[in-house]
N, C-alpha and C positions, 0 to 999 in steps of 0.2 A: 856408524854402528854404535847401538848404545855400551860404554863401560857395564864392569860387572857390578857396580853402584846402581846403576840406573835399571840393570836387570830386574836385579832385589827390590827393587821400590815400585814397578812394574803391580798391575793387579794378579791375580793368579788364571783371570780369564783371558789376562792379553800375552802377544807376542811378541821379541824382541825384530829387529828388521831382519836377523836372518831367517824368521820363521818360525825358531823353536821356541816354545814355552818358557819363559826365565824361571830360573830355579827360585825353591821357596829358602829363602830368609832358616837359618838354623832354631829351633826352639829356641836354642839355650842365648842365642843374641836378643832375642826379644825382652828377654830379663827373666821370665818365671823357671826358665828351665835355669838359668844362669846363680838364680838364687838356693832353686833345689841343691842343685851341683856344690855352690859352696857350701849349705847345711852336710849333704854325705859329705866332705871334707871335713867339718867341723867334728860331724860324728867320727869320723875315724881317727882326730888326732887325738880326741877326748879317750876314746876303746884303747889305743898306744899307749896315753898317758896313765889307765887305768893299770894295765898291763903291767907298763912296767913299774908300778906300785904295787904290784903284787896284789891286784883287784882281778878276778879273773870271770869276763865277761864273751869269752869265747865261745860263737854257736858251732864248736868243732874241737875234737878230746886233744888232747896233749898228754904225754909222758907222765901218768900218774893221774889225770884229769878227765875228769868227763866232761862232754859239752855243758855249759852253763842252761840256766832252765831260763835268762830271761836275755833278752838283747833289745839294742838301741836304739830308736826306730824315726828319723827325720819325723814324718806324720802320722798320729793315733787318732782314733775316732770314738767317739762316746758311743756304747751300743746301743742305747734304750733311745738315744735321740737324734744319733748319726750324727752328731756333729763334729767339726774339726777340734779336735784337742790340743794341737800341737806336740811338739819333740815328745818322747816322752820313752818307758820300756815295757816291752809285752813281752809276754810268756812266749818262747817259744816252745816248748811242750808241754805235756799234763805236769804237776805241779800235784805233789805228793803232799799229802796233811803235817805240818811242821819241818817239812823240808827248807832247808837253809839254801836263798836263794840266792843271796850275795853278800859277802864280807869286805868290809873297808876296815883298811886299816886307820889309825887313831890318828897318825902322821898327816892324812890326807883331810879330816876335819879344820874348816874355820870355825875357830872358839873365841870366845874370849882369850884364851891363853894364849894363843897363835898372834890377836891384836895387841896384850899386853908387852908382846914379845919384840913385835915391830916398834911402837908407840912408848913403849914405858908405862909405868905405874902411874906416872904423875898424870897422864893423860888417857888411861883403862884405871881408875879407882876401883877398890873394891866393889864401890854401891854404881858402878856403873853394872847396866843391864846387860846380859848378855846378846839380844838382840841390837843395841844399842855400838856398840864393843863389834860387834860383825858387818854390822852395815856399814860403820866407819872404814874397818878393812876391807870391806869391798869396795869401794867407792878408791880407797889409796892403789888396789891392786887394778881395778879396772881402768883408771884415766891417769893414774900415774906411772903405775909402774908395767903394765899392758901384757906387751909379749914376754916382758921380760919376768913375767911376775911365774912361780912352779906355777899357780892355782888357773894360770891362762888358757888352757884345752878347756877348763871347768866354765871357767867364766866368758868362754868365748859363745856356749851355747847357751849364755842365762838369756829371758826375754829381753829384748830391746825397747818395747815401747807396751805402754798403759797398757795398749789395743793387746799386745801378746800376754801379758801378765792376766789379766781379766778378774783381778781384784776387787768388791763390790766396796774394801775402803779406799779407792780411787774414782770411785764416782760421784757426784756431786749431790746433794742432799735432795734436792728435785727428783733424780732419774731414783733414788734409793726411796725415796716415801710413793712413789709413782711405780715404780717397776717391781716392788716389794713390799707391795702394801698388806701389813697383817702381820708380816714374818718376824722373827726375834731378831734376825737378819740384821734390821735395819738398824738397832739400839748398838748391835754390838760391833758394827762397819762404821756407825760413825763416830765412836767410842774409842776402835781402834786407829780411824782417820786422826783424829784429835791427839792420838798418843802419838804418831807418826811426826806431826806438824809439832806439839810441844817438844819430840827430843830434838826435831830437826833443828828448834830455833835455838835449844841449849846449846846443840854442838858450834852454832856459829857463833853465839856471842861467847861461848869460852876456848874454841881451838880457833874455829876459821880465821875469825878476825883478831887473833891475836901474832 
C-alpha cells in the first residue's frame, strides 16, 4: 500500500490500492496559502508592536477607546482597476471630514535623528539628506541588526523585491520612454533613479568601503 507521501502525490482523479481517494495536499503546503499565513503573522506582530507604542489600531473599543476607523489588511485592491495593491490599510467604517484617523508617536519615526543617533554625526553630517540618513538605517536595521532591531514588526512587512515596490525609478529607461510615453513621469523617474545611484555610490566610497 502506497505511504501517505505517495497518497499526496497521487492525481485527484486516482485512487490509493485501498480504494479511497488520497487526500488533497493542504493549501497552505503548496506555498501560496503558506505565504498568506506568514503575511497575517507579520500583520499581527506589527498591530502588537503598534499597540504597545501606544498606536492604536484596533477594529474593537477598549477602556476609553473606540474602535479605530482604519486596519491592516494582508491584500488591497485598486477600485477603478481591480488590481492587486498589496499590504496596505483600509477604512474599516465611514470616515468623518477631518476626523483623526491614526496617531504615531514621534519615538516610533525613522529620521534622520534616530540614524545620527545609531551612526554618529561624523557619519549623518548636517548636509546629509534626510532620505539619504534613513535609507542608510534601514538597510543597518534590516540585514544587520534584523529581529533584533525595535523597528523589526515594521520592517518585516516593508516590500521585498523591485516586483512588490512597483517604483517607475526602478525601471529601466526603455520600459519608462516605452510604457510612459508623453508623461512628466518619465523626466522625473529617471531623475529620481539617478539621485538614488549617485547617493548609493557616495555612501560606498565614503562609509562602506572604508
Amino acid at each position: 500500500a502506497p505511504n501517505k507521501k505517495e497518497e499526496l502525490s497521487l492525481g485527484l482523479g486516482e485512487k490509493t490500492a485501498s480504494g479511497k481517494k488520497p487526500r488533497r495536499e493542504k493549501r497552505w503546503l503548496a506555498g501560496k496559502g503558506n505565504t498568506k499565513r506568514r503575511k497575517l503573522e507579520e500583520n499581527q506582530n506589527l498591530i502588537d508592536w503598534l499597540k504597545n507604542n501606544d498606536v492604536w489600531v484596533s477594529d474593537k473599543s477598549d477602556w476609553g477607546l473606540s474602535p479605530s476607523a482604519v486596519s491592516v489588511a494582508v491584500e488591497t485592491r485598486e477600485v477603478a482597476e481591480n488590481e492587486d495593491s498589496g499590504r496596505g490599510v483600509i477604512a474599516s467604517r465611514e470616515i468623518q471630514l477631518y476626523e483623526e484617523i491614526v496617531r504615531v508617536p514621534y519615538e516610533l519615526v525613522m529620521c534622520k535623528e534616530t540614524a545620527r543617533t545609531k551612526f554618529g554625526a561624523k557619519f549623518i553630517p548636517d548636509d546629509c539628506s534626510e532620505y539619504r540618513a534613513i535609507a542608510l538605517q534601514l538597510i543597518y536595521e534590516r540585514f544587520k541588526d534584523q529581529e533584533d532591531s525595535f523597528w523589526w514588526p515594521y520592517i518585516a512587512v516593508l516590500p521585498q523585491t523591485y516586483q512588490e515596490i512597483g517604483a517607475a525609478a526602478l525601471w529601466s529607461d526603455e520600459e519608462l520612454d516605452t510604457m510612459m510615453e508623453g508623461s512628466p513621469m518619465v523626466n522625473q523617474s529617471k531623475q529620481f533613479k539617478f539621485q538614488i545611484v549617485t547617493e548609493w555610490k557616495q555612501l560606498k566610497e565614503n562609509l562602506f568601503e572604508k
